[in-house]
N, C-alpha and C positions, 0 to 999 in steps of 0.2 A: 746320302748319295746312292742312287742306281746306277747299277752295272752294266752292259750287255750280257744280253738271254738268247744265244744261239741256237736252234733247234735246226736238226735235219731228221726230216719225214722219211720215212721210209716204208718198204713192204716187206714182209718175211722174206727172210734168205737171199735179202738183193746185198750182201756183201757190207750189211750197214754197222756189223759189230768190229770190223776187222776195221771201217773210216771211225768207227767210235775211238777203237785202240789209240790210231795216230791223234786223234785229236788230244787224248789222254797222255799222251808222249810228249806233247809237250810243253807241256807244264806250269801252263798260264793260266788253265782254266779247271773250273770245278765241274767234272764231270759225270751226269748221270746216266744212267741205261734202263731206257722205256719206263721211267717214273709212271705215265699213267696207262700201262700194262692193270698195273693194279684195281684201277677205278673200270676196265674194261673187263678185268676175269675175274678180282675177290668182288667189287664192290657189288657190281650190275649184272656177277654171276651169270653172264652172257653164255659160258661154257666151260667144263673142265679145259685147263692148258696142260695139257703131259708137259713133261721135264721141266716144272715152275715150282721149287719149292718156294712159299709165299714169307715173307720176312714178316715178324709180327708186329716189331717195333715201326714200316713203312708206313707211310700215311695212304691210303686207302679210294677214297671220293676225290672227286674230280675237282671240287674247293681246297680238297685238303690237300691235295700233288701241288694245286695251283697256288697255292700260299709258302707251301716250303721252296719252291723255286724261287718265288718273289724276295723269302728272308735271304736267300743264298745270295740276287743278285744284290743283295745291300751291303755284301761284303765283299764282294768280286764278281768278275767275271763266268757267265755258267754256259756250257752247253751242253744239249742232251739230245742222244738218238732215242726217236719214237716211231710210233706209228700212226698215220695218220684217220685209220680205220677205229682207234681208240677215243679220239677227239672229237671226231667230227660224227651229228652237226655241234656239238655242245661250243666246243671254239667256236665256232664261228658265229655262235651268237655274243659270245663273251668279250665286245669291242676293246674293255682297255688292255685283258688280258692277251688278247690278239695282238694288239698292237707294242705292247714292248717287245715283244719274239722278231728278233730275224730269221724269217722263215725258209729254207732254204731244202731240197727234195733228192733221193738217192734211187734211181731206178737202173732195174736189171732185166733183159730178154724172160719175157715170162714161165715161158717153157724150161725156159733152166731153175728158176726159180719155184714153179710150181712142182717140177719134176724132186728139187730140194727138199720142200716142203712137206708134200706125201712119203719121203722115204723118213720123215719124221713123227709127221703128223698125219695118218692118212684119213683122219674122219674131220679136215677143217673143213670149216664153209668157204664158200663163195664170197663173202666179204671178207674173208681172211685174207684172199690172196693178195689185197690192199691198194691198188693200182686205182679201180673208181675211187675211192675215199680222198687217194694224194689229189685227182684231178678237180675232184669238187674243193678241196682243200689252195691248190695252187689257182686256182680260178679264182677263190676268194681275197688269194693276196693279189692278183693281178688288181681285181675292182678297186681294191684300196690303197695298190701303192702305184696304180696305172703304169707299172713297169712289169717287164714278164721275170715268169720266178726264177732262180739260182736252182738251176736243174744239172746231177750231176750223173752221169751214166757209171756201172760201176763197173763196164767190161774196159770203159776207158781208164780209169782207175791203174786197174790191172794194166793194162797196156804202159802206160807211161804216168808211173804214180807223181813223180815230183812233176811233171809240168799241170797235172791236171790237178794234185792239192794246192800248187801255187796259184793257180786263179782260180780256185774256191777260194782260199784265204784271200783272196784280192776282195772277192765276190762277197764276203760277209764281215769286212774291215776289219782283219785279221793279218797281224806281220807276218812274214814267212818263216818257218824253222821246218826248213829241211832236214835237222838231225830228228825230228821227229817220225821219220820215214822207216826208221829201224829202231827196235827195243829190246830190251834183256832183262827187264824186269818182271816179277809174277803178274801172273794177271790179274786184273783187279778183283778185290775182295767181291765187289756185288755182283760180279758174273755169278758166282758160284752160285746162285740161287734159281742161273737156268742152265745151267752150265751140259747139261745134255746136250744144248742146242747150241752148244760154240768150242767142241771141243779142240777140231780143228785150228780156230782164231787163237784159242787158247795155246796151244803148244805152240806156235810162229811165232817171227823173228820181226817179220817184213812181210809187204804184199807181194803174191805171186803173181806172175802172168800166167795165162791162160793158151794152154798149147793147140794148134788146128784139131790138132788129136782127140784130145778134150772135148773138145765144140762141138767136133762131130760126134761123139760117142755121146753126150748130153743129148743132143737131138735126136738120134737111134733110140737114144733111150726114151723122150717124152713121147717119141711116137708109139711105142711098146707099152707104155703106159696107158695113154689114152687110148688106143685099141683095145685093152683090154678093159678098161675104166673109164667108160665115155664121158664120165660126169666131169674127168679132167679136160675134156677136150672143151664143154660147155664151159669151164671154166676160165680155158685160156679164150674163147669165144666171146665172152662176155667183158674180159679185161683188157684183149688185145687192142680195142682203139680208143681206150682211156691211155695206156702205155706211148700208143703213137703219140697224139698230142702232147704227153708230156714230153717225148721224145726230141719234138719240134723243138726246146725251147734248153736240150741239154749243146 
């Protein structure tokens, strides 16, 4: 018997490890974090990833993420946050394995996101910042399920978490458990191998909202940045209306 294989796409720093958490909360499902992270920085050696210690026992190639996922869904239920700048084009050549996944995408205001991102990582690329990959990516499940994708914004998230995970759970035929909105358990074991990059998610309870205060100091800030770093502004230039589009359809 197969399972359902939930996947939600995402872009660095759009808030997709803190929607990992909850999904993780509660407790119906076998959860992983960026399985093909691996096949995108050990295998294809694309580029160093600072704060990635690499697991040696993980499976590695893009066959081999995609077979351990498959043995998992023969015993349950799996979902897993990725990226979708790690996949693609390679999924979307790979019809059948495309097609078990409910495909389902996590986006965030770029500039806050990019502005995240460089105070991490500040020599990524341009594909890193992930927003064209999700849209060639949600394009591709439009063609084939001729419905528009399950696009979920994460400042909406923040804003009003239980009505907005209650229709995602609707959106990828999943019951509701709203006790999964709050947690008291360690973080999970396979953070720790990037655990640089989630320390905040890491030490929380619950999703924050996000104060005027905040937003505006964010935005002060990515303009600071890209003033002095034009390549960020290219950046956000390049991904801002890949973002809108997918924005249409959150």
């Amino acid at each position: 018997m197969s399972h359902p294989i939930i996947a939600l796409w995402s872009h660095p720093r759009s808030m997709s490890t803190a929607f990992e958490r909850i999904m993780r909360s509660r407790g119906d499902l076998d959860c992983l974090h960026e399985p093909f992270m691996y096949d995108y920085y050990v295998n294809r050696s694309t580029r160093q990833m600072p704060h990635f210690d690499a697991k040696d026992d993980h499976p590695r190639s893009y066959d081999a993420i995609r077979a351990m996922i498959l043995a998992k869904a023969k015993r349950g239920p799996v979902f897993f946050k990725d990226m979708s700048y790690y996949v693609v084009p390679h999924l979307l050549a790979d019809e059948i394995f495309f097609n078990r996944i409910t495909h389902s995408f996590l986006v965030r205001d770029p500039r806050a996101s990019i502005l995240s991102y460089a105070k991490l990582d500040p020599d990524m690329l341009c594909e890193e910042i992930g927003l064209e990959a999700q849209w060639r990516h949600a394009e591709a499940v439009m063609a084939q399920t001729c419905r528009p994708p399950v696009v979920v914004r994460s400042e909406a998230v923040q804003a009003d978490p239980q009505g907005q995970m209650a229709h995602y759970w609707a959106a990828v035929g999943l019951a509701p458990r709203p006790e999964a909105l709050h947690w008291d358990d360690p973080a999970p074991a396979d953070w720790q191998q990037v655990q640089g990059w989630h320390g905040e998610v890491m030490a929380s309870s619950t999703i924050r909202p996000i104060t005027p205060e905040q937003q505006a100091r964010s935005e002060a800030e990515f303009e600071s940045l890209a003033e002095g770093q034009p390549r960020f502004r290219a950046y956000l230039d390049h991904h801002l209306p890949f973002y809108q589009r997918l924005l249409a359809f959150a």
